[in-house]
C-alpha positions in Angstrom: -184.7 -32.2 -137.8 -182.8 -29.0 -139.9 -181.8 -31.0 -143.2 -177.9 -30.7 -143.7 -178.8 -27.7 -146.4 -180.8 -25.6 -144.3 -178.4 -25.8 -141.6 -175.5 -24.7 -143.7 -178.1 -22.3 -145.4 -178.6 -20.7 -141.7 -174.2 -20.8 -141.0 -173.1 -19.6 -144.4 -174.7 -15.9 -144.5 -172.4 -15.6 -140.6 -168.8 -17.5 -142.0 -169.2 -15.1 -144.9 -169.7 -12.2 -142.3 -167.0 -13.4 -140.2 -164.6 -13.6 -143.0 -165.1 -10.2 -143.8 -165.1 -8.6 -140.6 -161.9 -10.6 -140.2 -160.2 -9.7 -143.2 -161.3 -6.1 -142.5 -159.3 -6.6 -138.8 -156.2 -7.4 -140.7 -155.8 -4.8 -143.4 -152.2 -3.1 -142.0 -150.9 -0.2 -143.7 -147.1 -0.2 -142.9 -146.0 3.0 -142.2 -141.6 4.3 -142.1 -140.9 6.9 -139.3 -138.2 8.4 -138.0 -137.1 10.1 -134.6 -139.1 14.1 -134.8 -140.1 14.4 -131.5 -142.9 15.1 -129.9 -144.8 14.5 -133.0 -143.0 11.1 -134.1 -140.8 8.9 -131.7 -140.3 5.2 -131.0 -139.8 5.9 -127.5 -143.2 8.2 -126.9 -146.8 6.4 -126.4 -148.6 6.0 -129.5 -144.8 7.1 -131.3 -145.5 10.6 -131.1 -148.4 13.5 -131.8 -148.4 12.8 -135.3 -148.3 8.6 -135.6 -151.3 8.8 -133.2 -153.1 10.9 -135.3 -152.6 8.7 -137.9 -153.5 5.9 -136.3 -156.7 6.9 -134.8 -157.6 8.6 -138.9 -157.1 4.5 -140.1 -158.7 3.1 -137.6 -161.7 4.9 -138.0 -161.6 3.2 -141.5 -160.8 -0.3 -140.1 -157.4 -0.1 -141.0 -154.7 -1.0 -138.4 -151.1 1.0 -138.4 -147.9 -0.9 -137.9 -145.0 1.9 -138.1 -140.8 0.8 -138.4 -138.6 3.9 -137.4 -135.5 4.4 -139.4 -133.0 7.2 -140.2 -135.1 10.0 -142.5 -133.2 9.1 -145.2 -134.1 5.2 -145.2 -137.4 6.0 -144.3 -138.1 8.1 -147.4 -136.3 5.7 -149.6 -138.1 2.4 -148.3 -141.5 3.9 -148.9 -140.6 5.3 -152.5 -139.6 1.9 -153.6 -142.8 0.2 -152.2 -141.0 -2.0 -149.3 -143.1 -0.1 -146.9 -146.5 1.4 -148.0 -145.6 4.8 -147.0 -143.6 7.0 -144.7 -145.3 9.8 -141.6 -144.7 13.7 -141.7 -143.3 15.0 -144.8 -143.8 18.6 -146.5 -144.8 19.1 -150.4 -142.0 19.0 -152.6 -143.3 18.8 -156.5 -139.7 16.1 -156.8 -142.4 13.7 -154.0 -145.2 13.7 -156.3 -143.4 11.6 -158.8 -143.6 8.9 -156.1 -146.5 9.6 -153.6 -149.9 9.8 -152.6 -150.0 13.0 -150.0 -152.6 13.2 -147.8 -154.4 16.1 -146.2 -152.2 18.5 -143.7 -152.1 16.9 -140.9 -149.9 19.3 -138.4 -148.8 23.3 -140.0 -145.5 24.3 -138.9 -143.3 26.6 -138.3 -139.0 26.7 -139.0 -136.9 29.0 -137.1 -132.9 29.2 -137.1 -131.8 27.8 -133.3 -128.3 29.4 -132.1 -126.9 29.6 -128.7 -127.6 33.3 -126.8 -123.4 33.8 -126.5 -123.7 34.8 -130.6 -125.7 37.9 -129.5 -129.2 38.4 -131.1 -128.8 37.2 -134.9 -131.0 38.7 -137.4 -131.6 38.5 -141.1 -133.6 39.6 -143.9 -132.0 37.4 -147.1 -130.4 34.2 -146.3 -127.5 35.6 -148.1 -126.8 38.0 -144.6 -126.3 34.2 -142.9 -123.0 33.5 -144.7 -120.6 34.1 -142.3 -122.3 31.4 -139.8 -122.0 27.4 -140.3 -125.8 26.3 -140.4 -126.4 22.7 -140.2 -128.9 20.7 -141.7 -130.7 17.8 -141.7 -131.0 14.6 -144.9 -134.5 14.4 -146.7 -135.6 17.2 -144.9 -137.7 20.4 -146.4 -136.3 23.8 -145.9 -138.1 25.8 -148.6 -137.4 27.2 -152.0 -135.8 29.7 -150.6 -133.1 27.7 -148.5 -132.4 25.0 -151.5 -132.1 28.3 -154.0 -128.9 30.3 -151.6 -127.5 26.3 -150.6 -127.0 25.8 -155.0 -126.1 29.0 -155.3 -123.6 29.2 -152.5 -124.8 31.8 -150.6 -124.7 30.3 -147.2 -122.4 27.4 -145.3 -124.3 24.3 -145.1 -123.3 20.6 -144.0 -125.7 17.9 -143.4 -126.2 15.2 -140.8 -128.9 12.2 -141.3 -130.5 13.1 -137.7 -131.8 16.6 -136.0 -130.4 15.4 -132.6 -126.9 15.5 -134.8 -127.5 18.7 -135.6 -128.5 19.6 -132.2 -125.6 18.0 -130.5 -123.7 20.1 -133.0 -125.2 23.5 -132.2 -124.4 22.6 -128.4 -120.9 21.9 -128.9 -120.3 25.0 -131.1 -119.9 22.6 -134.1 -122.5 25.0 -136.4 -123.7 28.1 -135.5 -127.5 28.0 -136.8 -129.6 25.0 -137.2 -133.5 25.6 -138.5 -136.0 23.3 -136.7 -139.4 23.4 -136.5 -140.0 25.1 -132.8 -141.8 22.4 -131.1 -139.7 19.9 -131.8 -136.6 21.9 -131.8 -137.4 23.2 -127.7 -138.2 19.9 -127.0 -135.2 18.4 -128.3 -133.1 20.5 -126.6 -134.7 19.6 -123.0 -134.4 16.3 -123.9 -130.7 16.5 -124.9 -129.5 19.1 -122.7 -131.9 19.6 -119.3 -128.9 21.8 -117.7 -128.1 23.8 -121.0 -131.6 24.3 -122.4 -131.0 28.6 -120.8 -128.3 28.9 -123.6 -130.3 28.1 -126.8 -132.8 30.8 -128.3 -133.8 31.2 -132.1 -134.5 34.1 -134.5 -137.3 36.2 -135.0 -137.2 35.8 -138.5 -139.1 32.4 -140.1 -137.5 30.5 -142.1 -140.4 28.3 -143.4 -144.0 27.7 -142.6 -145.8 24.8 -143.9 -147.8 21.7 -143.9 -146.7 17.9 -142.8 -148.9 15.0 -144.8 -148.9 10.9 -144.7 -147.5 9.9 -147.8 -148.1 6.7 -149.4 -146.3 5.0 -152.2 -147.7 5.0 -155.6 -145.6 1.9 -156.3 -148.3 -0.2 -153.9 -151.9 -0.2 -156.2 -153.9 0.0 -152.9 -152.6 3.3 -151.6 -155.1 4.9 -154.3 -158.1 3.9 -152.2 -156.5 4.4 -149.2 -155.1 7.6 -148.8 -158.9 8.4 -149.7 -159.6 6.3 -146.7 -157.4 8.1 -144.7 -158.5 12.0 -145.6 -161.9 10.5 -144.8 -160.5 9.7 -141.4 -158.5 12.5 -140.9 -161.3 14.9 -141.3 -163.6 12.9 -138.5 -160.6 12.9 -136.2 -160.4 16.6 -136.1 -164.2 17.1 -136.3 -164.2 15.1 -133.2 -161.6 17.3 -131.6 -158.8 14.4 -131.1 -156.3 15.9 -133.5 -156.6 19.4 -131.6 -156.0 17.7 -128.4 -152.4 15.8 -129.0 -151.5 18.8 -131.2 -152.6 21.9 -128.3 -149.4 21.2 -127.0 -147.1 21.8 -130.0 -149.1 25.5 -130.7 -148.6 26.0 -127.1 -145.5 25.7 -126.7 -144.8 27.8 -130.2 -146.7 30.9 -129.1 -144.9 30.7 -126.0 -141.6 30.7 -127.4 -142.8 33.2 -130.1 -144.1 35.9 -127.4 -140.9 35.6 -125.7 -139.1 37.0 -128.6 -141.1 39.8 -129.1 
């Protein structure tokens, strides 16, 4: 007969694996989000191009993904103070540092100014040429050096709104006359919001911003130090392994479309 000792000998070696492997399971990174889509959305499977990403990078590291969607605004603010360990698809501002952990790029985009076609074909070479139109804008969100520089110095007519489908909504009812938006979300947006309208909106030739979109992850939480290593780690074998390219083929798509039709 296996003496009480040996028999706990034999059990502990698997408790003390199934602890682990348990404990691993239940590691949850709680991630803020707000409405961007395609690429982040409460009401899309996986809550958009970009959470899935983000998911599948965590998960590759045993880490599970629970997002809450909120206005930008909130969503930036929540992570900053540490109520939520970080917040999905933000650009590098040097002001974010203070506060985060940025990850690798995750998507590249690309900002254009939307406008309805009645305006005529709107062109600019200094932001300064865009006075005489009402741009809209969005809270929290990153329009570049350049745009912050001419909205301080007064050069152009901005007003903000704390959503892009405000903005949008905005630009339809001849509210604003110009509202940048990345062009994958911004075309998509628009056949979302306005299925029988979408003919009447165009944007300009002329970029307003390209750049990068990261995970950030508070520095107020101690653990985000190892894990936005974990994540990079993750990141890179999702796009070795070709799953990032596929959710994002879509968004390129659809940009060189749009792109070659306004050549």
């Amino acid at each position: 007969m296996i003496s009480r000792f040996k028999a706990c000998s034999l059990w502990l070696p698997l408790l003390v694996g199934l602890v682990l492997s348990t404990s691993l399971r239940a590691e949850t990174v709680r991630i803020t989000n707000g409405e961007w889509p395609p690429l982040t959305s409460q009401t899309l499977p996986h809550s958009g191009i970009l959470s899935k990403i983000i998911t599948d990078a965590f998960a590759s590291q045993g880490v599970r993904v629970e997002y809450g969607f909120f206005p930008w605004k909130r969503s930036y603010v929540l992570a900053r103070a540490g109520v939520w360990d970080g917040t999905a698809g933000w650009s590098r501002k040097a002001e974010r540092e203070k506060y985060f952990y940025y990850s690798d790029p995750i998507y590249f985009t690309q900002k254009n100014f939307f406008y309805l076609k009645e305006l005529g074909e709107i062109q600019w070479s200094k932001l300064s040429e865009l006075n005489p139109y009402r741009i809209g804008a969005t809270l929290e969100f990153n329009y570049g050096p350049e745009f912050d520089s001419a909205v301080e110095q007064k050069a152009i007519r901005v007003s903000w709104r704390p959503s892009d489908e405000a903005n949008m909504k905005r630009l339809h009812d001849g509210k604003i006359d110009l509202f940048p938006q990345e062009l994958c979300v911004g075309y998509y947006q628009i056949q979302l919001l306005f299925p029988n309208d979408s003919h009447r909106f165009t944007h300009t030739r002329q970029t307003l911003l390209k750049n990068a979109y990261h995970l950030l992850l508070s520095k107020k939480i101690p653990q985000n130090a190892t894990r936005i290593k974990m994540f990079n780690q993750g990141l890179k074998e999702v796009f070795a392994d070709g799953g990032a390219a596929k959710y994002l083929a879509p968004c390129y798509q659809s940009n060189q479309q749009h792109l070659q039709q306004k050549q």
